[in-house]
N, CA, C and O atoms as a Tripos MOL2 file, in Angstrom:
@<TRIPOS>MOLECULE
protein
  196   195    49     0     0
PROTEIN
NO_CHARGES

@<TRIPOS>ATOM
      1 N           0.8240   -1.1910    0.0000 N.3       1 UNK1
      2 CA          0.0000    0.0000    0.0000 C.3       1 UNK1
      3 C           0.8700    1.2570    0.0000 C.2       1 UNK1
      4 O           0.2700    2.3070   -0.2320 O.2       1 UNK1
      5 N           1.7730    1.3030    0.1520 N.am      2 UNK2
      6 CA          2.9690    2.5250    0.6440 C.3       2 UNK2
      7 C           3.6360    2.6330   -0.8580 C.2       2 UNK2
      8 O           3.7490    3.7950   -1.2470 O.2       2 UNK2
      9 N           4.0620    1.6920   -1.7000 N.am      3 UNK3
     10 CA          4.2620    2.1090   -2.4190 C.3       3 UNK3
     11 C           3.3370    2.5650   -3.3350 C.2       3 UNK3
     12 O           3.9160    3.0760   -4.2940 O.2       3 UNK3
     13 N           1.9230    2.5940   -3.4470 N.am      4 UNK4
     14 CA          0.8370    3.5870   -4.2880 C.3       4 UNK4
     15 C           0.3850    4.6490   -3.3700 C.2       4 UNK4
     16 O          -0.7510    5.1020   -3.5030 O.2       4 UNK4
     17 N           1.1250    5.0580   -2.5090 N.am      5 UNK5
     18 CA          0.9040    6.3700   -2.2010 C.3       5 UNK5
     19 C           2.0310    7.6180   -2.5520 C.2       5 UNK5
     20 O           3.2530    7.5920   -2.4010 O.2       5 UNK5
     21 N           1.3510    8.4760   -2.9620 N.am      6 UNK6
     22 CA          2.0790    9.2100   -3.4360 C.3       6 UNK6
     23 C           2.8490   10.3540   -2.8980 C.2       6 UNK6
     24 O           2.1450   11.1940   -2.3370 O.2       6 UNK6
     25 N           4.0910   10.5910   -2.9290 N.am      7 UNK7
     26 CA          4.9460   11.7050   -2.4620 C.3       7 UNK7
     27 C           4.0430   12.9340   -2.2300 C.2       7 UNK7
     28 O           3.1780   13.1210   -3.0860 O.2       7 UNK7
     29 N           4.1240   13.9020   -1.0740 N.am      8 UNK8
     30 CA          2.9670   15.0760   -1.1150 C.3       8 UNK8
     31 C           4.2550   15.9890   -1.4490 C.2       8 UNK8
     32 O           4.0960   16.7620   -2.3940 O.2       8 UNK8
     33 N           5.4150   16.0040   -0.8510 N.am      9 UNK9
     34 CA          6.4590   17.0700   -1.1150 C.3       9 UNK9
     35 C           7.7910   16.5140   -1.9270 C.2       9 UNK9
     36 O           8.1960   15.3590   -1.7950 O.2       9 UNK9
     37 N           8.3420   17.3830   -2.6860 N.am     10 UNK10
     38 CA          9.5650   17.1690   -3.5340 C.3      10 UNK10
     39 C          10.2820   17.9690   -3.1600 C.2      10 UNK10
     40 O          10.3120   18.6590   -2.1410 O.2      10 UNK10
     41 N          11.4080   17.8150   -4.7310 N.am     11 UNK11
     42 CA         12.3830   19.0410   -5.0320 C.3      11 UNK11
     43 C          11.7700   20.0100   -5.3230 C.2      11 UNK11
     44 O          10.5910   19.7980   -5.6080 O.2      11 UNK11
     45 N          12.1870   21.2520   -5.3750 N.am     12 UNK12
     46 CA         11.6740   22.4150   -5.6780 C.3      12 UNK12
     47 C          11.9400   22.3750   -7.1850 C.2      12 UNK12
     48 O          11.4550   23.3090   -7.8250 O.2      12 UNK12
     49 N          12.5760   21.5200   -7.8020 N.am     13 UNK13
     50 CA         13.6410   21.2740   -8.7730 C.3      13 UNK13
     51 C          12.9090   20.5870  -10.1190 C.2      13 UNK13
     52 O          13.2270   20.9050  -11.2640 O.2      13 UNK13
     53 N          12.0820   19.7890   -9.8600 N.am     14 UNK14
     54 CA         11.1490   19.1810  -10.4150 C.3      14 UNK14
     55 C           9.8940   19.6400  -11.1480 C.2      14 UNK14
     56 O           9.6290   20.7120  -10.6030 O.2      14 UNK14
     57 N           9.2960   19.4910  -11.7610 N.am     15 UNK15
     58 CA          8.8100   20.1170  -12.6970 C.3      15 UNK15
     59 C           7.2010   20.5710  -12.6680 C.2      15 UNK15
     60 O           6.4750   21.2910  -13.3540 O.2      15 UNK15
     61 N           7.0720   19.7920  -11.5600 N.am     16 UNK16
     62 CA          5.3340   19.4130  -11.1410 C.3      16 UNK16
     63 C           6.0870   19.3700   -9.3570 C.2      16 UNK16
     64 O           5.0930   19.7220   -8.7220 O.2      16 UNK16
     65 N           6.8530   19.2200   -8.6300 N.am     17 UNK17
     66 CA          6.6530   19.6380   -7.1580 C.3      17 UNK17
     67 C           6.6910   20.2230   -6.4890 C.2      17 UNK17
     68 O           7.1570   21.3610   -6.5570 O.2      17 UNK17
     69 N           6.1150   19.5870   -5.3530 N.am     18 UNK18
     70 CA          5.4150   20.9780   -3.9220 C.3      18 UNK18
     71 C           6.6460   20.6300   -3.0120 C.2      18 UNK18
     72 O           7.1410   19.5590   -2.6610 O.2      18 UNK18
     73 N           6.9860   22.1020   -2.7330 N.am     19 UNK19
     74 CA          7.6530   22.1060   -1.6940 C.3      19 UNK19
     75 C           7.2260   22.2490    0.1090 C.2      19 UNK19
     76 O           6.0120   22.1290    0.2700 O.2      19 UNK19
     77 N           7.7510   22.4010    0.9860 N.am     20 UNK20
     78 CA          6.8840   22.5310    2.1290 C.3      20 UNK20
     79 C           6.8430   23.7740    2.3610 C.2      20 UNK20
     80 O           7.7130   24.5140    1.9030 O.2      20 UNK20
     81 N           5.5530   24.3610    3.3160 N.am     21 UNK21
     82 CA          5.5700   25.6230    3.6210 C.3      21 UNK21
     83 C           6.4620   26.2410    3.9030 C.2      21 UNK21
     84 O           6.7320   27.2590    3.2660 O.2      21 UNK21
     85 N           7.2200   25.8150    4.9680 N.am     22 UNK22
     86 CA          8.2290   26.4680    5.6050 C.3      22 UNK22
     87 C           9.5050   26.8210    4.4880 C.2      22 UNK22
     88 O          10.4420   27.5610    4.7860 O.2      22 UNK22
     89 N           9.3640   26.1880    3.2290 N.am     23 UNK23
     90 CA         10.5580   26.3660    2.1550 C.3      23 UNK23
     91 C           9.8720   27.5440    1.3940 C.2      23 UNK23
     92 O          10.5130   28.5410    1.0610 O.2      23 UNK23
     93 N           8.7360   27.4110    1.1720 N.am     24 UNK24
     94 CA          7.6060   28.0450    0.2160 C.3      24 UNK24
     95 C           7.4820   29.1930    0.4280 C.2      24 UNK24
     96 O           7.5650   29.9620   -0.5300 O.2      24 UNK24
     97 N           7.2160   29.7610    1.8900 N.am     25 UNK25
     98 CA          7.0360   31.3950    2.3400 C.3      25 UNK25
     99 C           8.8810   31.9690    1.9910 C.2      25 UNK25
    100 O           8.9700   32.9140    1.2080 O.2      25 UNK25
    101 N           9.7830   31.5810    2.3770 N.am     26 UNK26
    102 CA         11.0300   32.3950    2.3550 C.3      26 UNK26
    103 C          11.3780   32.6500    0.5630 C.2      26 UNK26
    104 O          11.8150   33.6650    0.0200 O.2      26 UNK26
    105 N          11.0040   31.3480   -0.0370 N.am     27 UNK27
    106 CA         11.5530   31.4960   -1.4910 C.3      27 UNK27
    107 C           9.9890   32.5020   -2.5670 C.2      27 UNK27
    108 O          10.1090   32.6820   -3.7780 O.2      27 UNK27
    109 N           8.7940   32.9580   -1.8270 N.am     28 UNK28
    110 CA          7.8030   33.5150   -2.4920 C.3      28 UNK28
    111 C           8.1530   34.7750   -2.0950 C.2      28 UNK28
    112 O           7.7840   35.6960   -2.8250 O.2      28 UNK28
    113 N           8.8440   35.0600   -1.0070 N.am     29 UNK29
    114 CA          9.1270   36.4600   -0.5500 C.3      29 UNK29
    115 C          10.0190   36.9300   -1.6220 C.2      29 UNK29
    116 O           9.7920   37.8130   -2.4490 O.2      29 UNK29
    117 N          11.3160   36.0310   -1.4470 N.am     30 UNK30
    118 CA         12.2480   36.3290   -2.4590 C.3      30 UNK30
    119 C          12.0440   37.1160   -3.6040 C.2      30 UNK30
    120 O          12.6950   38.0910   -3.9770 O.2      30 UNK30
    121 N          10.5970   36.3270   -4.3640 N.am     31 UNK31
    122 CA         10.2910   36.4350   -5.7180 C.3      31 UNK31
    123 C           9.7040   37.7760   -5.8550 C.2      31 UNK31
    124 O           9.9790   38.4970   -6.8130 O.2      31 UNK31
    125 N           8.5750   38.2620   -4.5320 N.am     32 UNK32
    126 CA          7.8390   39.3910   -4.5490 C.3      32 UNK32
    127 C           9.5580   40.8870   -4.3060 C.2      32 UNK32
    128 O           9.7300   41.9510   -4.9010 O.2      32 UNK32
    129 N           9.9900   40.5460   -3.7590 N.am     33 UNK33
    130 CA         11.1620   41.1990   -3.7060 C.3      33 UNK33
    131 C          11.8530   42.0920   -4.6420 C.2      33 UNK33
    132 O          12.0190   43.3060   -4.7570 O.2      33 UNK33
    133 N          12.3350   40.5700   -5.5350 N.am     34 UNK34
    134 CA         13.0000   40.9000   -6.4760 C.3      34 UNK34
    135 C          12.0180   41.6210   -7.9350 C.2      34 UNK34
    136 O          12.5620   42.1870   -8.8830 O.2      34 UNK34
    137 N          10.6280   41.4360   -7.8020 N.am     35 UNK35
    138 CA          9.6140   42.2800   -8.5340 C.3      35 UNK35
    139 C           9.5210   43.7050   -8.4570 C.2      35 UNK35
    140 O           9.3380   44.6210   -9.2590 O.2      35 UNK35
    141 N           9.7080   43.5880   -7.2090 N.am     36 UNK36
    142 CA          9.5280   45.3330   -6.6930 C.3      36 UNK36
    143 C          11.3280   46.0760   -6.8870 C.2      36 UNK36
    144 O          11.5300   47.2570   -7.1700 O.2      36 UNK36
    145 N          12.3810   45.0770   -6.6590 N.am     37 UNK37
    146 CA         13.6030   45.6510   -7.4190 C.3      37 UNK37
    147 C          13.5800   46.1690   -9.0560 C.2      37 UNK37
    148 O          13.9200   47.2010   -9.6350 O.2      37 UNK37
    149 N          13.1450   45.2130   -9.3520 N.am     38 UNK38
    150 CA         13.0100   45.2480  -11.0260 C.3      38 UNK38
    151 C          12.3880   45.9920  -11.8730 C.2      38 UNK38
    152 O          12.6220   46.1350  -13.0730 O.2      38 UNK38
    153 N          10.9090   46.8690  -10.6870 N.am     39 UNK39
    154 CA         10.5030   47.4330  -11.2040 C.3      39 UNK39
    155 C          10.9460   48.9840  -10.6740 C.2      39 UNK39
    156 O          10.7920   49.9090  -11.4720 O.2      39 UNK39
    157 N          11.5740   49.3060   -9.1360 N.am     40 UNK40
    158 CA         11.6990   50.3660   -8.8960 C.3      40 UNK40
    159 C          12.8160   50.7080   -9.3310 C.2      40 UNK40
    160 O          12.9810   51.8890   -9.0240 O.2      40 UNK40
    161 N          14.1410   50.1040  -10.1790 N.am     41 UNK41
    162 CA         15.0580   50.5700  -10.3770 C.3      41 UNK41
    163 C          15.5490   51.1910  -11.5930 C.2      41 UNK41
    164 O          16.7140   51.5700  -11.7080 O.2      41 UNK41
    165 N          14.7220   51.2930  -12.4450 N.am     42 UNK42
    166 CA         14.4510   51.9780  -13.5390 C.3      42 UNK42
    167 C          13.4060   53.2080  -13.0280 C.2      42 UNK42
    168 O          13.3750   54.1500  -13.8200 O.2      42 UNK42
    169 N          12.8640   53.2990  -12.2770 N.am     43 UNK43
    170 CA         12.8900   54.6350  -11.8190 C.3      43 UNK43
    171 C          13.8030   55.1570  -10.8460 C.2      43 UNK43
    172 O          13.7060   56.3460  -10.5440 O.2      43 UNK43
    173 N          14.5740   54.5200  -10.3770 N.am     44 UNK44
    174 CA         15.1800   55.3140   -9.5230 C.3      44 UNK44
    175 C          16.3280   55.6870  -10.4500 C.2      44 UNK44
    176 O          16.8370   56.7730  -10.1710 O.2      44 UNK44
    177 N          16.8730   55.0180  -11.5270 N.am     45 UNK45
    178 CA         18.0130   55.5030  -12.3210 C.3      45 UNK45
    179 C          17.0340   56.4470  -13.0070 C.2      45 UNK45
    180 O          17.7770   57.4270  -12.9470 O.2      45 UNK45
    181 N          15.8000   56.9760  -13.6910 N.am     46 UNK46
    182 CA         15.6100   57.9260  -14.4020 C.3      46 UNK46
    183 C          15.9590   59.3820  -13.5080 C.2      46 UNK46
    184 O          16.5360   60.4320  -13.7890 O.2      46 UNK46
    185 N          15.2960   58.8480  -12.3110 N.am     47 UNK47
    186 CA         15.1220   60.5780  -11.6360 C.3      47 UNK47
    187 C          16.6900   60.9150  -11.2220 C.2      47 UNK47
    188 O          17.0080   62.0860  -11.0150 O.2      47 UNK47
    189 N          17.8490   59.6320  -11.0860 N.am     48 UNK48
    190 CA         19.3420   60.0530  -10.6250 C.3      48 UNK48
    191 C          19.0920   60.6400   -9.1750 C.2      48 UNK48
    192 O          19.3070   61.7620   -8.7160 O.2      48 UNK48
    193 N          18.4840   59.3220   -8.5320 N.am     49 UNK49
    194 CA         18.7370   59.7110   -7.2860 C.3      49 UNK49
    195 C          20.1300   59.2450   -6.9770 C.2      49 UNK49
    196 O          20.6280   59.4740   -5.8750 O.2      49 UNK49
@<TRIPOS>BOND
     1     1     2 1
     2     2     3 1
     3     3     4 2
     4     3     5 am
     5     5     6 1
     6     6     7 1
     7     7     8 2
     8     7     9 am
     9     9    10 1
    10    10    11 1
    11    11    12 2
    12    11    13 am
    13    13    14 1
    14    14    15 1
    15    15    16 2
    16    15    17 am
    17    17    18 1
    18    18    19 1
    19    19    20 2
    20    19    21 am
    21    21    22 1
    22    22    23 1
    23    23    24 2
    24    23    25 am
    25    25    26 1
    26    26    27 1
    27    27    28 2
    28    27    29 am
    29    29    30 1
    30    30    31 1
    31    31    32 2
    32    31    33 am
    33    33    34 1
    34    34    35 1
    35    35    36 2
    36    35    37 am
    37    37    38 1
    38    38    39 1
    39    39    40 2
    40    39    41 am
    41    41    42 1
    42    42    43 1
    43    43    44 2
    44    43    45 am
    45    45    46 1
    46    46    47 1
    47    47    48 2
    48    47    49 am
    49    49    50 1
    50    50    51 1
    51    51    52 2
    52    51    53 am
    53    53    54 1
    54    54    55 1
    55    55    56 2
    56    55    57 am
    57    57    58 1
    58    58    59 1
    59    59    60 2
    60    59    61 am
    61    61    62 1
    62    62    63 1
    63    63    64 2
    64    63    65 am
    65    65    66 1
    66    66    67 1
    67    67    68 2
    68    67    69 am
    69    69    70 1
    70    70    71 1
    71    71    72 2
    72    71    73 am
    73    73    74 1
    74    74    75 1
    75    75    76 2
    76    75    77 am
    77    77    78 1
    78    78    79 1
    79    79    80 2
    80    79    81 am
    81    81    82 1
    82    82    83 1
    83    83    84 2
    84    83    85 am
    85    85    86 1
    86    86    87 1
    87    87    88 2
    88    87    89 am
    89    89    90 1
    90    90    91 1
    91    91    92 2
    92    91    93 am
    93    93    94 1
    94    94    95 1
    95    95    96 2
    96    95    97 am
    97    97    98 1
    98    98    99 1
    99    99   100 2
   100    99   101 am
   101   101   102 1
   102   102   103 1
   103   103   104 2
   104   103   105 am
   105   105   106 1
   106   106   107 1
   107   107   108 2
   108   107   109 am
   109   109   110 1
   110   110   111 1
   111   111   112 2
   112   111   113 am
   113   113   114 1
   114   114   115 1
   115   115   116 2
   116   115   117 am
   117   117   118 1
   118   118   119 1
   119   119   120 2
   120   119   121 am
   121   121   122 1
   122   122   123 1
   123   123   124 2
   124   123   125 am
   125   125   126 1
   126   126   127 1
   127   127   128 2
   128   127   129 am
   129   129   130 1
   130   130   131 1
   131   131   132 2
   132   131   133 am
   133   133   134 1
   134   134   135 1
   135   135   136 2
   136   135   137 am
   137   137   138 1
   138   138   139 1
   139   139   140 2
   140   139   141 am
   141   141   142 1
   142   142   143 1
   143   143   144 2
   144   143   145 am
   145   145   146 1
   146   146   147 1
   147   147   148 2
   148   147   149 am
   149   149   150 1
   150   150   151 1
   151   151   152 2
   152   151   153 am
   153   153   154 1
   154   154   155 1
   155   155   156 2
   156   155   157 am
   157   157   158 1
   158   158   159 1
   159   159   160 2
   160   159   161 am
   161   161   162 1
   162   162   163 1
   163   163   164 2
   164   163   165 am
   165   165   166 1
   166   166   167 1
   167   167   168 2
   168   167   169 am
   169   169   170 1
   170   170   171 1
   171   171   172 2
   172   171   173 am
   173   173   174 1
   174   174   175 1
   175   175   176 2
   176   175   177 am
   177   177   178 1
   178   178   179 1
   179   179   180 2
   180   179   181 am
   181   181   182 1
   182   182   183 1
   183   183   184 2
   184   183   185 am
   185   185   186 1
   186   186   187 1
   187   187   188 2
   188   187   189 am
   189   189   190 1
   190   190   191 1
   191   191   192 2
   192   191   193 am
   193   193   194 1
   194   194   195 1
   195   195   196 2
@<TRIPOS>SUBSTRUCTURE
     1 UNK1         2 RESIDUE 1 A UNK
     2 UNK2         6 RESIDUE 1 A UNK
     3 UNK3        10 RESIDUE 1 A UNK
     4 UNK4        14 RESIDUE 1 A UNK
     5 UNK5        18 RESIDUE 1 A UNK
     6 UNK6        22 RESIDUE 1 A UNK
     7 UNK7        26 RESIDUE 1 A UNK
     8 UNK8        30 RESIDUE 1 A UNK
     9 UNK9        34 RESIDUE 1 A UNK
    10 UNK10       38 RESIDUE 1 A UNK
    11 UNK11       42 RESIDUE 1 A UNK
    12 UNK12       46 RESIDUE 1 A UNK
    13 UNK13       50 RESIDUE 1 A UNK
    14 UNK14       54 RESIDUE 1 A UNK
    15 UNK15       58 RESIDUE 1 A UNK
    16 UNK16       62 RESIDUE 1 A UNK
    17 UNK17       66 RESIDUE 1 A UNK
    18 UNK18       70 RESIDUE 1 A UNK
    19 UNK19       74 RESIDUE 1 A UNK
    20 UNK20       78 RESIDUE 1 A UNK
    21 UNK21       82 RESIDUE 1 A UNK
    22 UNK22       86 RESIDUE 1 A UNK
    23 UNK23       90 RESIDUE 1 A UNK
    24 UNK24       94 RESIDUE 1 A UNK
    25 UNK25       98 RESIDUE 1 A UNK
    26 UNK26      102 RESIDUE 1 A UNK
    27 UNK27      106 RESIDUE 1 A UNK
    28 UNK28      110 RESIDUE 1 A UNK
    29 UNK29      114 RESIDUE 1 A UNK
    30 UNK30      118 RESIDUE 1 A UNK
    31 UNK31      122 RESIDUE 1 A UNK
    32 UNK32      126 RESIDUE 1 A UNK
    33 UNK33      130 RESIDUE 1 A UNK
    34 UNK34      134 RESIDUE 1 A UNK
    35 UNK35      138 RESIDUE 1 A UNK
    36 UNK36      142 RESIDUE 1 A UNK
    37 UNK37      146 RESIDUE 1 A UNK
    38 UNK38      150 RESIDUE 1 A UNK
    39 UNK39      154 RESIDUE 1 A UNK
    40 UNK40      158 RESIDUE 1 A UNK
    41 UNK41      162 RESIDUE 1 A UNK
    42 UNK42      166 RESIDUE 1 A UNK
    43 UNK43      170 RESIDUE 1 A UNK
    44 UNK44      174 RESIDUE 1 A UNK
    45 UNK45      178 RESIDUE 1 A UNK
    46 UNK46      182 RESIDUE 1 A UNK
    47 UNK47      186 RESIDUE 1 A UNK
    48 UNK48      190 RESIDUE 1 A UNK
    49 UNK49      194 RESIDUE 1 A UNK
């Protein structure tokens, strides 16, 4: 029976898997992060702060 049950968490690496929460909140922050870099830094080089 154990082997037809299926993995709930993986690699992050994989193409279709879930990682666990506790991996999930630090690496979604990351992402919102680096959005708000990407987008404020082309304004901050126009105005030459």
């Amino acid at each position: 029976m154990d082997e037809n049950k299926k993995e709930i968490t993986g690699s992050p690496y994989e193409f279709e898997g879930r990682i666990p929460l506790k991996q999930a909140i630090p690496l979604g922050l990351q992402h919102v992060m680096a959005m708000f870099v990407g987008n404020l830094t082309p304004i901050i080089v126009i105005m030459g702060v």
